[in-house]
NUDREN-979299 format. One record per atom (N, C-alpha, C, CB): residue number from 0; atom name; x, z, y. Coordinates in nm, 2 decimals, padded with zeros to 4 digits, always signed. Glycine has a CB too. Example, Ala and Ser with C-alpha at 12.3 -4.5 7.8 and 13.67 -1.06 7.14 Angstrom:
% residues 2
{0 "N" {+01.32 +00.78 -00.57}} {0 "CA" {+01.23 +00.78 -00.45}} {0 "C" {+01.32 +00.78 -00.33}} {0 "CB" {+01.13 +00.90 -00.45}} {1 "N" {+01.28 +00.71 -00.22}} {1 "CA" {+01.37 +00.71 -00.11}} {1 "C" {+01.29 +00.79 +00.00}} {1 "CB" {+01.41 +00.57 -00.06}} 
***
This chain:
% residues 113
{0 "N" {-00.42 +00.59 +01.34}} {0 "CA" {-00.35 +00.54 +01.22}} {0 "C" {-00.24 +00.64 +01.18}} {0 "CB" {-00.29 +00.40 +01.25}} {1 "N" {-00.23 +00.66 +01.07}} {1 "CA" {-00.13 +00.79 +01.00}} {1 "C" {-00.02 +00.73 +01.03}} {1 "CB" {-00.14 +00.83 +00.84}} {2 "N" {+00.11 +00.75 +00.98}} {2 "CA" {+00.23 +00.70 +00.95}} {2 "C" {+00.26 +00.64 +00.83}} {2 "CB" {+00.30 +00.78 +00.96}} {3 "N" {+00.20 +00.68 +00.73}} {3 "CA" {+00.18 +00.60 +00.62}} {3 "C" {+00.09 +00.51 +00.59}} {3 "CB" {+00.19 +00.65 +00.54}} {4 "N" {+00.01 +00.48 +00.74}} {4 "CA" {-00.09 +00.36 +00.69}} {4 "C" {-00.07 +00.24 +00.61}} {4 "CB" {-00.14 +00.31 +00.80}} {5 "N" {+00.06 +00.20 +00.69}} {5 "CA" {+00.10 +00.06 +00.61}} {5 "C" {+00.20 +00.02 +00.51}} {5 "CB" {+00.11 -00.03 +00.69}} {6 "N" {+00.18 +00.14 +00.41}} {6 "CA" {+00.27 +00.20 +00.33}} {6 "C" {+00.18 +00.11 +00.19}} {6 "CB" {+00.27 +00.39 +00.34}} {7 "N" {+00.23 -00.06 +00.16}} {7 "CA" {+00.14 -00.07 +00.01}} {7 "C" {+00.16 -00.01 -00.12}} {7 "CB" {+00.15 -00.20 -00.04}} {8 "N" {+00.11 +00.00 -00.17}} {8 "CA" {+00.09 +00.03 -00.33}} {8 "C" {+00.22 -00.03 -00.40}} {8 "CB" {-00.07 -00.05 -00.39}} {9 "N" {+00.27 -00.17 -00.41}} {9 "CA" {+00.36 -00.19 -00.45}} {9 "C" {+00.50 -00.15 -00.40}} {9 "CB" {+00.34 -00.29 -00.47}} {10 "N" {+00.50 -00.11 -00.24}} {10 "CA" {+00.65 -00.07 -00.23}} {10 "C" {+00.66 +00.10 -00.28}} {10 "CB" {+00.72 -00.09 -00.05}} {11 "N" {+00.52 +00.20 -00.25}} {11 "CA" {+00.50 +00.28 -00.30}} {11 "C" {+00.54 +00.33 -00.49}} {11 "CB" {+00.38 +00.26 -00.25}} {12 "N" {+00.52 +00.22 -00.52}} {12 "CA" {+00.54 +00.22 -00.72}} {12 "C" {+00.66 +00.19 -00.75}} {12 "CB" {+00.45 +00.09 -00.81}} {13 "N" {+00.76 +00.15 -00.60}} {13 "CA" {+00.89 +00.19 -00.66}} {13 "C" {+00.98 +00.33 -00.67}} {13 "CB" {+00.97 +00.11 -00.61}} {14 "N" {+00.92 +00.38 -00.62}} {14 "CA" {+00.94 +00.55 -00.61}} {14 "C" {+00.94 +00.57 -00.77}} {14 "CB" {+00.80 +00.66 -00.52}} {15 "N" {+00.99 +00.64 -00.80}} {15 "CA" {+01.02 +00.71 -00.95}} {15 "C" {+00.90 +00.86 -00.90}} {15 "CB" {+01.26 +00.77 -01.00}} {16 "N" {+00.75 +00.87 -01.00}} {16 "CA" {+00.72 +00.96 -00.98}} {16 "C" {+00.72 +01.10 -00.95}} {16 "CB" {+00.70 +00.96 -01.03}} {17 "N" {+00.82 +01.13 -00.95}} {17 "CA" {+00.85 +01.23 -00.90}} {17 "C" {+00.90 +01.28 -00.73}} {17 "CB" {+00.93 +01.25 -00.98}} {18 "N" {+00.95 +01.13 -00.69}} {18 "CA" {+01.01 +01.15 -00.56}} {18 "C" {+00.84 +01.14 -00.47}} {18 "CB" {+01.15 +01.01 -00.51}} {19 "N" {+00.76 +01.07 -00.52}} {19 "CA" {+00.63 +01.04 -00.51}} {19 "C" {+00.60 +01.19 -00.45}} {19 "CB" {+00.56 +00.99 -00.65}} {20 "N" {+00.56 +01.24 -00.56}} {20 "CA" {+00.49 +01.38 -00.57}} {20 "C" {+00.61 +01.48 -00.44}} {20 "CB" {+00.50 +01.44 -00.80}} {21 "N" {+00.70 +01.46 -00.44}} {21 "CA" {+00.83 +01.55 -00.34}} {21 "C" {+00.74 +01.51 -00.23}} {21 "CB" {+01.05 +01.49 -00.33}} {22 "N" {+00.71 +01.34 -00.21}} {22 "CA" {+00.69 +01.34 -00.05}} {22 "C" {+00.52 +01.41 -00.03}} {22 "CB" {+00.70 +01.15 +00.01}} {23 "N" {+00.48 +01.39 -00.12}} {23 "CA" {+00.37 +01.46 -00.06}} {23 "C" {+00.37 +01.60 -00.07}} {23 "CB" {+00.25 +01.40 -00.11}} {24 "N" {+00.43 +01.67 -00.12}} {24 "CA" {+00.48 +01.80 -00.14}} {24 "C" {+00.54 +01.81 +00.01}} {24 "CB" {+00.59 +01.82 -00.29}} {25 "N" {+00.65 +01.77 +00.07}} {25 "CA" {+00.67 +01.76 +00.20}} {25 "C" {+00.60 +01.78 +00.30}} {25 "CB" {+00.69 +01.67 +00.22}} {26 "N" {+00.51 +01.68 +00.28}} {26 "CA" {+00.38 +01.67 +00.43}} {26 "C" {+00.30 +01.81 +00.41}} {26 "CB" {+00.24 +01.51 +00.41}} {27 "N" {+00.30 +01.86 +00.27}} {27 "CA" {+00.19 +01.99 +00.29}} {27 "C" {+00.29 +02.10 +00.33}} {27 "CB" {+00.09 +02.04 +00.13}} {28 "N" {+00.40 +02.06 +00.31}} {28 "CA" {+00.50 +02.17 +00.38}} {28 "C" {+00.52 +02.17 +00.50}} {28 "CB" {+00.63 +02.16 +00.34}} {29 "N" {+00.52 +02.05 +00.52}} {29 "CA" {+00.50 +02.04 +00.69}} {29 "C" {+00.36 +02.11 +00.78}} {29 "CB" {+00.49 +01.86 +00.73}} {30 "N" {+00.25 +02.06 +00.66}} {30 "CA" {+00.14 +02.15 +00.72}} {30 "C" {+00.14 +02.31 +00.74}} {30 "CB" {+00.02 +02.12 +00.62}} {31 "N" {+00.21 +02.32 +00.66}} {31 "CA" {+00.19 +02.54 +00.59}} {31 "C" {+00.27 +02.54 +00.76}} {31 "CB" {+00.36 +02.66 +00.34}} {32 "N" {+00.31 +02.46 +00.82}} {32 "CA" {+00.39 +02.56 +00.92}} {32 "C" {+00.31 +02.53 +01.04}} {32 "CB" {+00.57 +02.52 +00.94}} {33 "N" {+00.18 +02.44 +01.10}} {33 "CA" {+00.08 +02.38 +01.15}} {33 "C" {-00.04 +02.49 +01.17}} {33 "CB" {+00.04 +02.26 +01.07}} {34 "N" {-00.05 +02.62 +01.14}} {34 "CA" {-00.17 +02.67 +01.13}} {34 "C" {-00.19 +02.73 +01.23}} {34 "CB" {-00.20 +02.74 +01.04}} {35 "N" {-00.14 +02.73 +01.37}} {35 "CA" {-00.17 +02.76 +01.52}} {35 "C" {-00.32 +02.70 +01.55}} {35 "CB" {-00.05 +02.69 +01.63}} {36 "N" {-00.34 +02.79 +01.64}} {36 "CA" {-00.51 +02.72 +01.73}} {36 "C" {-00.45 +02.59 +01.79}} {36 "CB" {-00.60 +02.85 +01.89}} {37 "N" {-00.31 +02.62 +01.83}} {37 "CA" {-00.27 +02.48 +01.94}} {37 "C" {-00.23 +02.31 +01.82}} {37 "CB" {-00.07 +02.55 +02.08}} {38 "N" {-00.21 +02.41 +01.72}} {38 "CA" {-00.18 +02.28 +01.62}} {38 "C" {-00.24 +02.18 +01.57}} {38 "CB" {-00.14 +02.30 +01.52}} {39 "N" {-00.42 +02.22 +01.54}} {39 "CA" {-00.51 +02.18 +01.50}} {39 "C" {-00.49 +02.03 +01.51}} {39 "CB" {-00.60 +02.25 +01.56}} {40 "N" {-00.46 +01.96 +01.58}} {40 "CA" {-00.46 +01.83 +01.58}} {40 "C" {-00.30 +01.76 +01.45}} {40 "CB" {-00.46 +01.80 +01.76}} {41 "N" {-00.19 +01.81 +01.50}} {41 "CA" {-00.13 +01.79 +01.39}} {41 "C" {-00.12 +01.84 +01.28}} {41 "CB" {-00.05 +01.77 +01.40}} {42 "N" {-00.20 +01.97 +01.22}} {42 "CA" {-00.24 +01.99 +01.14}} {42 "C" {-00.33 +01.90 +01.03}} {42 "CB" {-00.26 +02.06 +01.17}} {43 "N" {-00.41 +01.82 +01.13}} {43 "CA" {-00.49 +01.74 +01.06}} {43 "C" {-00.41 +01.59 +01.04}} {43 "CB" {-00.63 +01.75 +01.13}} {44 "N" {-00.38 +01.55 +01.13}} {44 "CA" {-00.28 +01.45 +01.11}} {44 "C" {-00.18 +01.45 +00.98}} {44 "CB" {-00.19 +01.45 +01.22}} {45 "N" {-00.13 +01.61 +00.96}} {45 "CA" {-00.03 +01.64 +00.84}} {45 "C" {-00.13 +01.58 +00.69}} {45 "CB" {+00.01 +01.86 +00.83}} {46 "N" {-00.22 +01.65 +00.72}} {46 "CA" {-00.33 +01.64 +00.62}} {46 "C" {-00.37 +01.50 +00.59}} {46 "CB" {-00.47 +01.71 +00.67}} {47 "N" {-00.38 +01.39 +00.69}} {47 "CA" {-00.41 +01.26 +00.68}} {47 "C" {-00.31 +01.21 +00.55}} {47 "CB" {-00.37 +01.19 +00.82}} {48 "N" {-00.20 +01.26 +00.63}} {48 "CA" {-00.09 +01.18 +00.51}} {48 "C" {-00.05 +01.25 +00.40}} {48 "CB" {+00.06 +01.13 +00.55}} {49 "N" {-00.07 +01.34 +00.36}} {49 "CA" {-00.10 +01.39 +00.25}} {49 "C" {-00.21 +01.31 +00.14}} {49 "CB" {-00.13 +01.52 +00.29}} {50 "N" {-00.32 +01.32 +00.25}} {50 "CA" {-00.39 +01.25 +00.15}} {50 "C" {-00.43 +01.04 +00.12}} {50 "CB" {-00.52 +01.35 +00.18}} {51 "N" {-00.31 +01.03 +00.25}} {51 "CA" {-00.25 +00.87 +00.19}} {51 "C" {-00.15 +00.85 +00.05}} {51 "CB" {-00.15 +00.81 +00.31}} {52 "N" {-00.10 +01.00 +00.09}} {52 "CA" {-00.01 +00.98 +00.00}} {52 "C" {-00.05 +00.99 -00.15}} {52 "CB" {+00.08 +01.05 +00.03}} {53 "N" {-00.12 +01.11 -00.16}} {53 "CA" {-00.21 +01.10 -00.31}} {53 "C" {-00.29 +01.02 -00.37}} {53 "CB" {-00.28 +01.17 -00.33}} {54 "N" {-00.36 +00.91 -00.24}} {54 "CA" {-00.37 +00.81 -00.29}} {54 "C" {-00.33 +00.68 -00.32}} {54 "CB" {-00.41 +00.81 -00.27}} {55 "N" {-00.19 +00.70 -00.27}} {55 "CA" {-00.12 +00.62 -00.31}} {55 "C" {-00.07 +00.64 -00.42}} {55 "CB" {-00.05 +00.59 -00.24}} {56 "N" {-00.03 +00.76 -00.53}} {56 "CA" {+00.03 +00.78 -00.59}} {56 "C" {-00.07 +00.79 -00.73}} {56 "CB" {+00.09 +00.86 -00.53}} {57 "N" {-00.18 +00.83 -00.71}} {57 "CA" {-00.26 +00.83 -00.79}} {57 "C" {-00.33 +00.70 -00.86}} {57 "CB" {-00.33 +00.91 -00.72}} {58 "N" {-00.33 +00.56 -00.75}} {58 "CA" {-00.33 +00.48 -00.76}} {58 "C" {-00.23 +00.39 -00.84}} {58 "CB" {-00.35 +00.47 -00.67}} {59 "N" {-00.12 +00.42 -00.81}} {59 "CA" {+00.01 +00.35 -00.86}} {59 "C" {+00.04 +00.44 -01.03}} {59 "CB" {+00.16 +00.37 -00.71}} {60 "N" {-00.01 +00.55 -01.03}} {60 "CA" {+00.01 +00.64 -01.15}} {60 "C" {-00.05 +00.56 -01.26}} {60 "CB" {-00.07 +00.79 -01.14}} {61 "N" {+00.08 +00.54 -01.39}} {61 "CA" {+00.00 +00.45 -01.52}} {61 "C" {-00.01 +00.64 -01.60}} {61 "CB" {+00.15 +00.27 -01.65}} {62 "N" {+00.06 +00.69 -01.57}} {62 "CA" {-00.01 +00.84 -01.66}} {62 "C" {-00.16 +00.85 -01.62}} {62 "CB" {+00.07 +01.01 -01.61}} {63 "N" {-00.21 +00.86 -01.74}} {63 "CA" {-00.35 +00.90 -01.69}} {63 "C" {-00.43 +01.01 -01.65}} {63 "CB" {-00.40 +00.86 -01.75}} {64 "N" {-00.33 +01.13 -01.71}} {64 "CA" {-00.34 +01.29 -01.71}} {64 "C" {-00.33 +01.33 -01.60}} {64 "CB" {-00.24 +01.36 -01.79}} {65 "N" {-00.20 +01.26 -01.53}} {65 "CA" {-00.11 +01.31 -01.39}} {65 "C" {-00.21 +01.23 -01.34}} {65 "CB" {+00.07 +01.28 -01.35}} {66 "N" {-00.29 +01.09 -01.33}} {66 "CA" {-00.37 +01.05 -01.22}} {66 "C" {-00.47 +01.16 -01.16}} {66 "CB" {-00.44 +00.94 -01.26}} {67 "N" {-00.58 +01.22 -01.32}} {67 "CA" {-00.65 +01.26 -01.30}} {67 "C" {-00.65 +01.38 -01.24}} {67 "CB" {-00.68 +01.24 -01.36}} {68 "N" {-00.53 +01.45 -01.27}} {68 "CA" {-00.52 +01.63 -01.21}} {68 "C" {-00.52 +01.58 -01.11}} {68 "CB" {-00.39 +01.75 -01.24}} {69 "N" {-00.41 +01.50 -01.03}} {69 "CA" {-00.35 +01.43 -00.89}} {69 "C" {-00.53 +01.45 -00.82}} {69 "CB" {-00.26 +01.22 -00.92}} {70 "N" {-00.57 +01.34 -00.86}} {70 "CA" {-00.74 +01.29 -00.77}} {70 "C" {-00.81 +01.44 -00.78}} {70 "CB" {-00.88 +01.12 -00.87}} {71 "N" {-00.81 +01.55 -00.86}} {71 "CA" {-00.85 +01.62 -00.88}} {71 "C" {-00.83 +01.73 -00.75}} {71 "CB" {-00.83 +01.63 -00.99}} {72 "N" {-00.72 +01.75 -00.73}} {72 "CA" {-00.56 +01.79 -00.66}} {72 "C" {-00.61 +01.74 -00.51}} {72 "CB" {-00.38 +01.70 -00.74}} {73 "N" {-00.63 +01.62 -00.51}} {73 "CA" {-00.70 +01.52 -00.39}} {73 "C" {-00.84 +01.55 -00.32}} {73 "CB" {-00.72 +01.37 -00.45}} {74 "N" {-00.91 +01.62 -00.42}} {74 "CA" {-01.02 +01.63 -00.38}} {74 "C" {-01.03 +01.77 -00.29}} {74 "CB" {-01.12 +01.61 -00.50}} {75 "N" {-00.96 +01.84 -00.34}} {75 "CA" {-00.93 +01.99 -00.27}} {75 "C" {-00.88 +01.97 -00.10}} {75 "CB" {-00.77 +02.09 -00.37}} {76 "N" {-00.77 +01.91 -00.11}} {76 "CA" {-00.69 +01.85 -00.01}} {76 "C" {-00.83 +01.81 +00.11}} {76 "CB" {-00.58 +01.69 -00.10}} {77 "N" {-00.89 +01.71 +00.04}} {77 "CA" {-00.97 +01.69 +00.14}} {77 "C" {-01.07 +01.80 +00.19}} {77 "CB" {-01.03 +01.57 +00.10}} {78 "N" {-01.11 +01.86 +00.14}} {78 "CA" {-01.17 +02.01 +00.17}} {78 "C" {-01.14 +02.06 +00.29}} {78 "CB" {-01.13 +02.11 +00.09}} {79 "N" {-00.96 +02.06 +00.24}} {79 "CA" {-00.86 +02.13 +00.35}} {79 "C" {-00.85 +02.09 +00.44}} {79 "CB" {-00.75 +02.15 +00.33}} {80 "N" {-00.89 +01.92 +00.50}} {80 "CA" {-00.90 +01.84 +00.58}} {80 "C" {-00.99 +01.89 +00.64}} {80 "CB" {-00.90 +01.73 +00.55}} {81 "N" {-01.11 +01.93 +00.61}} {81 "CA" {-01.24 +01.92 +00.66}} {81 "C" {-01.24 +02.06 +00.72}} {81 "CB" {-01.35 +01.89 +00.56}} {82 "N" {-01.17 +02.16 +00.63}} {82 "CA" {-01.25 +02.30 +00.69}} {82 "C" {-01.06 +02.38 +00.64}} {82 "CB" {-01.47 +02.38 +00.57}} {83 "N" {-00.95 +02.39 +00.73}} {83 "CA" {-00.84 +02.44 +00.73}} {83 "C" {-00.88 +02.58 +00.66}} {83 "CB" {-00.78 +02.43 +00.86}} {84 "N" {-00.75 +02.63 +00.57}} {84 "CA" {-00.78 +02.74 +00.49}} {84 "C" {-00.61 +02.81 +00.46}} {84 "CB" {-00.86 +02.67 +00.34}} {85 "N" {-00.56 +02.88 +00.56}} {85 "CA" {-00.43 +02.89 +00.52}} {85 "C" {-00.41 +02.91 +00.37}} {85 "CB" {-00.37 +03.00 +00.59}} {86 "N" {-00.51 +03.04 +00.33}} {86 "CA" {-00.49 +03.07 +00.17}} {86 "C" {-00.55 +02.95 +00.08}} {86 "CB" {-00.56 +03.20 +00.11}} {87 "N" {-00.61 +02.86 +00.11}} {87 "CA" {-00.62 +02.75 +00.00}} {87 "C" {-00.55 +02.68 +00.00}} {87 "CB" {-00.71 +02.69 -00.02}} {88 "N" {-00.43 +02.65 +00.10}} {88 "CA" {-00.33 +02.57 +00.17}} {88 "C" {-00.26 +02.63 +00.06}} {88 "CB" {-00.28 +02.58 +00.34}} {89 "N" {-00.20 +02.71 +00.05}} {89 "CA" {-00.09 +02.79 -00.01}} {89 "C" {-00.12 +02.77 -00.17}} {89 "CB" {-00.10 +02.95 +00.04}} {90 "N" {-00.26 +02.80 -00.20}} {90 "CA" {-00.27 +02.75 -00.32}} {90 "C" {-00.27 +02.63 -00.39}} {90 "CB" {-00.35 +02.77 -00.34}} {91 "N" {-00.31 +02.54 -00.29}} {91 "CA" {-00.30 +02.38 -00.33}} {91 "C" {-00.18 +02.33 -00.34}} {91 "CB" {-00.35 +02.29 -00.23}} {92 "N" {-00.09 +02.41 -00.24}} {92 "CA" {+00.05 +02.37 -00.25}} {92 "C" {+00.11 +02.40 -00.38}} {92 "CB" {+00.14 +02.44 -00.14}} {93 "N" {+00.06 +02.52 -00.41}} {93 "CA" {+00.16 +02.56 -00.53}} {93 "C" {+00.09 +02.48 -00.66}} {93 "CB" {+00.18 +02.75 -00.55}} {94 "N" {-00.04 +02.46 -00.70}} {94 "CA" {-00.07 +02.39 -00.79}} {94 "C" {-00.01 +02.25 -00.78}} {94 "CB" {-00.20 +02.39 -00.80}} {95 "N" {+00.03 +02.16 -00.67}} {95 "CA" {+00.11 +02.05 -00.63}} {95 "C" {+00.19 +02.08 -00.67}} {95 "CB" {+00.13 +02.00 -00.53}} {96 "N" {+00.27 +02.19 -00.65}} {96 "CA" {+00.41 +02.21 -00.71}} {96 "C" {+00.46 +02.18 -00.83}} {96 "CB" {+00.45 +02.31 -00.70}} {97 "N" {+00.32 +02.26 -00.93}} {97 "CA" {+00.35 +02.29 -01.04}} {97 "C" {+00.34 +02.16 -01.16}} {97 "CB" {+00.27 +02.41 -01.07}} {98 "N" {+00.28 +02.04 -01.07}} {98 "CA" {+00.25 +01.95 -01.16}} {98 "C" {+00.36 +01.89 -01.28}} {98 "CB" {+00.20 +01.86 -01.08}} {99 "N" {+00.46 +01.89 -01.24}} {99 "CA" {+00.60 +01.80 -01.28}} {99 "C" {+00.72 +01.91 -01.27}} {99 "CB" {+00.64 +01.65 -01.17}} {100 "N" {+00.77 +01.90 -01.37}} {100 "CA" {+00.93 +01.97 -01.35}} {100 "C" {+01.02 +01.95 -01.23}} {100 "CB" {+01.03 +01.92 -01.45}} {101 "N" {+00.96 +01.83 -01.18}} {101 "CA" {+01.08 +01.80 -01.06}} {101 "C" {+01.03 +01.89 -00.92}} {101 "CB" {+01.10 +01.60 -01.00}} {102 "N" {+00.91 +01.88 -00.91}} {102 "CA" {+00.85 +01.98 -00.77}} {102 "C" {+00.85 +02.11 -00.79}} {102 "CB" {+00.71 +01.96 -00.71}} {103 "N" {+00.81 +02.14 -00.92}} {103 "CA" {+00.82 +02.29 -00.97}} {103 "C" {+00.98 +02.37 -00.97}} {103 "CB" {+00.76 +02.27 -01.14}} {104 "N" {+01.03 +02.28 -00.97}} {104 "CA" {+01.17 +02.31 -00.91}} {104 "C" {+01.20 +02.37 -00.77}} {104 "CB" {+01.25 +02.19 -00.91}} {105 "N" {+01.12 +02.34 -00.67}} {105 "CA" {+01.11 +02.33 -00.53}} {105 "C" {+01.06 +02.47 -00.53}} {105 "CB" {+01.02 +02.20 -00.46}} {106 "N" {+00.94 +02.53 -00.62}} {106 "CA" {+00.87 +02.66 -00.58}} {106 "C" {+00.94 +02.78 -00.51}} {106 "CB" {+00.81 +02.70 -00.69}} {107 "N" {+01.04 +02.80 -00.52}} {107 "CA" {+01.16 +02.94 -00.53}} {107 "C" {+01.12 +02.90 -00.37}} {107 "CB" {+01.37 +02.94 -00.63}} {108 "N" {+01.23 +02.79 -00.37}} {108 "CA" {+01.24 +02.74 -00.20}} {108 "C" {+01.12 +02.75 -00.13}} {108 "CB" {+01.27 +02.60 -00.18}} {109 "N" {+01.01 +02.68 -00.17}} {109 "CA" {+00.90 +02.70 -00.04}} {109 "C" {+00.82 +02.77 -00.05}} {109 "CB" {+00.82 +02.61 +00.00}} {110 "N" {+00.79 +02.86 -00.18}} {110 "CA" {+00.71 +02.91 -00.17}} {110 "C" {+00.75 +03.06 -00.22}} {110 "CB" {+00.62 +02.85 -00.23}} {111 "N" {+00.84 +03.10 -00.23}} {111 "CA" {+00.88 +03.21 -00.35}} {111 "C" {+00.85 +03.20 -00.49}} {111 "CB" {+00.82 +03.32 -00.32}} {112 "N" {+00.86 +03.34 -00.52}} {112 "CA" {+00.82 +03.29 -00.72}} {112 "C" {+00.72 +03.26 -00.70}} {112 "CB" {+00.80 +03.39 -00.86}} 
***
C-alpha cells in the first residue's frame, strides 16, 4: 500500500491546483535521486505515488486541458514504472514542471534552465 493510498478525492480537491501538481512534482524529485541498482525498490514505490497522485489530481481537475495533458503526463509515468529510464525521468519531470506557472517556477531549482 503506497502512502497515499488513503488519500480521497475530496480531501485531495482541497489543494488549490497548483500545490497538487508541487506534490507530485516532489515525489518525482524524490525519484531522480532513487536510480541506484540498490534503490530499485523505492524507486518504484516513489513511482507508485506519483502516479496516485496524478490520479488523484487528474480526477479532481474541472480544467479539462490540464486533465488531459495531466493523464497524458500519467501515461508516460507509468512506462517509467514499468521499465525505469533516468533520461525519460528527467524529461517527464520537466514537462510536469512546465505545466502551470507555479511548478515552472521550481525548474531553475531542480532541474536547471
Amino acid at each position: 500500500m503506497t502512502q497515499h493510498a488513503s488519500l480521497t478525492p475530496e480531501r485531495w480537491a482541497e489543494l488549490d491546483r497548483d500545490r497538487q501538481l508541487l506534490a507530485i512534482a516532489n515525489e518525482m524529485n524524490r525519484a531522480s535521486k532513487l536510480y541506484g541498482a540498490a534503490d530499485r525498490q523505492r524507486l518504484a514505490n516513489a513511482y507508485e505515488r506519483v502516479l496516485r497522485l496524478a490520479d488523484l489530481t487528474a480526477e479532481v481537475q474541472p480544467e479539462r486541458s490540464l486533465r488531459r495533458e495531466l493523464l497524458r503526463w500519467r501515461e508516460t509515468a507509468g512506462a517509467l514504472y514499468l521499465a525505469p529510464d533516468a533520461d525519460l525521468h528527467r524529461a517527464l519531470f520537466r514537462a510536469l514542471l512546465q505545466l502551470v506557472p507555479a511548478t515552472a517556477r521550481q525548474l531553475p531549482f531542480l532541474l536547471g534552465r
